[in-house]
C-alpha positions in Angstrom: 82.6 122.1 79.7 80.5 119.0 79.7 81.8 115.8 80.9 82.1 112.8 78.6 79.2 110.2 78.6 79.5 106.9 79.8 80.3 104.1 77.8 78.2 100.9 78.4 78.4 97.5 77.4 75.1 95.4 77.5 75.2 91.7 78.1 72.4 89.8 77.8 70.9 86.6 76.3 67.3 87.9 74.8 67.7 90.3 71.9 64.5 92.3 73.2 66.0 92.7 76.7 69.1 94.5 75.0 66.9 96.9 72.7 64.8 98.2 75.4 67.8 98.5 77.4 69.9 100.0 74.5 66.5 102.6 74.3 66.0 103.0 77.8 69.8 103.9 78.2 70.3 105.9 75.0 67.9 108.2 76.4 69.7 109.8 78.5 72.3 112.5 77.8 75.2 110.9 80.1 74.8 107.6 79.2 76.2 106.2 75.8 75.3 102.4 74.5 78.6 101.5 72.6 77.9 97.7 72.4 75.5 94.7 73.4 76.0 91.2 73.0 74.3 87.9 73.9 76.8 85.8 76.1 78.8 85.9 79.2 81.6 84.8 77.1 81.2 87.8 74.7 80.7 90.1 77.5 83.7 89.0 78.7 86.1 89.6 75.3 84.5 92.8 74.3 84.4 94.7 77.3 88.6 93.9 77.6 88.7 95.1 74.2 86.5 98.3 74.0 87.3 99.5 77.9 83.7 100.4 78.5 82.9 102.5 81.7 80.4 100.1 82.8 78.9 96.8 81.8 75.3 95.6 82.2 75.0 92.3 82.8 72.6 89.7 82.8 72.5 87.0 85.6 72.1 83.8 84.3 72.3 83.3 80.2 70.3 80.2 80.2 69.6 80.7 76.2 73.5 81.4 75.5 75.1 78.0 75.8 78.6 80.0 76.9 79.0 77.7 79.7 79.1 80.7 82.1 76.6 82.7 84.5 76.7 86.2 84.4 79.0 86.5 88.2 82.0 83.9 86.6 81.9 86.3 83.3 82.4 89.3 86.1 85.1 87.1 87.7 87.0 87.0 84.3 86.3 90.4 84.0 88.1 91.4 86.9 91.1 89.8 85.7 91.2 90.9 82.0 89.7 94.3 82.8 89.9 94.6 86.5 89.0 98.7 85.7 85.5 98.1 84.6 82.7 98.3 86.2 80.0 95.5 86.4 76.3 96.1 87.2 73.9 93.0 87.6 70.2 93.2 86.1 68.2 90.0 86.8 65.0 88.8 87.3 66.5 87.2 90.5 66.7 88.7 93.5 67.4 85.7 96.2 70.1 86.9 99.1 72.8 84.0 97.7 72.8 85.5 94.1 73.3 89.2 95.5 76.6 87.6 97.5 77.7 85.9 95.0 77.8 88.9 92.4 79.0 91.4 95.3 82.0 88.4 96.1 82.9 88.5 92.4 82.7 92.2 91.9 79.8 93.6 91.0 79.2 97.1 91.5 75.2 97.4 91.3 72.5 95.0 91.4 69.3 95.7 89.7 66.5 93.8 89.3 64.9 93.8 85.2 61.5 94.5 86.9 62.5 97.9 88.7 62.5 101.2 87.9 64.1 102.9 84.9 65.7 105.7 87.4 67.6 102.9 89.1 68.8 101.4 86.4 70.1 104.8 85.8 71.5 105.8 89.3 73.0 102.1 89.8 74.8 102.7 86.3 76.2 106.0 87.3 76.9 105.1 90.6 78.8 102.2 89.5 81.0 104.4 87.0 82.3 106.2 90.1 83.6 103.2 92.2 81.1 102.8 94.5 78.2 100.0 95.0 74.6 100.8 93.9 72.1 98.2 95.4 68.2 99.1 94.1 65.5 99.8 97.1 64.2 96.4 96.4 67.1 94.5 96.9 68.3 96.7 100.1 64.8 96.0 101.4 65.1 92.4 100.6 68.2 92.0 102.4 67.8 94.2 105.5 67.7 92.0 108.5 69.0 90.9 112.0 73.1 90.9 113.0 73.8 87.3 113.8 76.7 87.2 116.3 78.1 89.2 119.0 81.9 89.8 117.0 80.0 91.2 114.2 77.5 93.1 116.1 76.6 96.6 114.1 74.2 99.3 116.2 70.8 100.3 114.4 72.7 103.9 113.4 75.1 101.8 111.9 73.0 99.2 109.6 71.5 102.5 108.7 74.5 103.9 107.4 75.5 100.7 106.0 71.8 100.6 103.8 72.6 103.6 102.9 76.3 103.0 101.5 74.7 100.2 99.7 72.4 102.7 97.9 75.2 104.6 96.8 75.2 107.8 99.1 78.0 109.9 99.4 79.1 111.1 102.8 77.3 114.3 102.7 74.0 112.4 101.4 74.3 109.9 104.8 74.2 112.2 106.6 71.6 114.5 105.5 69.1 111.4 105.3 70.0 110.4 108.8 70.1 114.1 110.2 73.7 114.2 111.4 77.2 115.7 110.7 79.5 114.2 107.8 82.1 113.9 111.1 79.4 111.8 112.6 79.2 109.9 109.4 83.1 109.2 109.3 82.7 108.6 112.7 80.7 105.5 111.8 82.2 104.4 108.7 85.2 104.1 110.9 83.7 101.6 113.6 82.0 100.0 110.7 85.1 99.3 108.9 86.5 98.1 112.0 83.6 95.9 113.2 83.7 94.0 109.4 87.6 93.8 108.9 87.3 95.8 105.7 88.7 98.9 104.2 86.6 100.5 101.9 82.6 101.2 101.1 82.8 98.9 98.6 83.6 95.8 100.8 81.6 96.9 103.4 78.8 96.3 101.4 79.8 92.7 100.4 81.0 91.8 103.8 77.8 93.1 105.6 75.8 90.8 103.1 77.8 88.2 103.2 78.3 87.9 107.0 74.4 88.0 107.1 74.2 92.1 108.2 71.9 91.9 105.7 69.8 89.2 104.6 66.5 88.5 103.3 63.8 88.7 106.2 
């Protein structure tokens, strides 16, 4: 039985950004366009209204004139449809904009310029609850620990890079060439070391606390 495909909602302020999008997106069998629109605003009332599985949104809006930046549209999102899922496409890639959509809620973060595969892979990830950051951006961001209470080992930013990306358990630990116990292991002190519960937060907390940041 095949599953249902996803439903996504584009947001974005340049028409021919939301057709290639629409084309790029509708070209694959899992993935299923059911709306775009042009505003933060918009993005806002049609995704409460149509309940897509993920939304795509845009960054800034500059051409728009909503009044609102693609991370306060995710923050009113999270209140009148707190089950969606958001991912970010931008041109902008600085280390305050990634914290400030991973703060609000965002799920993904893909840079417009990337490849079409992570596009895809942030999308899908997203859809299942867990954060999808592109290579770029992790590569962007990777840098030094600042501060002894918040120290992480090398093993364990690695782990963390990798939970950014998206990996399950099982994928961790194949990359890294250890046991999923390991791996739990890990997530565990992680977890402990950043006062958070969940992959999820762990991703925003490690970029927020400066775990990662751009080099």
């Amino acid at each position: 039985m095949t599953a249902d495909p996803l439903r996504v909602l584009i947001a974005d302020d340049h028409a021919v950004v939301r057709a290639g999008l629409r084309a790029l997106l509708e070209g694959e069998p899992d993935l299923d366009v059911i709306a775009d629109v042009g505003s933060g605003v918009e993005a806002v009332r049609l995704a409460a209204h149509l309940r897509p599985d993920v939304v795509l949104m845009d960054l800034r809006f500059g051409n728009s004139g909503s009044g609102i930046d693609g991370v306060e549209a995710i923050r009113r999102l999270g209140v009148a449809a707190p089950e969606v899922a958001v991912v970010m496409l931008t041109s902008y890639a600085g280390r305050a904009d990634v914290v400030r959509a991973l703060e609000a809620g965002a799920r993904g973060y893909v840079p417009k310029a990337g490849a079409p595969e992570e596009l895809f892979r942030a999308v899908r990830t997203a859809a299942t609850g867990s954060v999808g950051l592109a290579p770029e951006i992790i590569g962007a961001l990777v840098g030094q620990v600042v501060g002894p209470d918040h120290e992480l080992s090398r093993r364990e930013i690695e782990v963390v890079r990798l939970m950014a990306e998206g990996r399950s358990n099982r994928a961790i630990a194949e990359a890294l060439f250890l046991s999923e116990a390991t791996v739990k292991t890990h997530l565990v002190r992680i977890y402990r070391k950043l006062e958070v519960a969940n992959r999820p937060a762990a991703v925003s907390e490690a970029v927020r606390r400066g775990l990662l940041e751009l080099t």
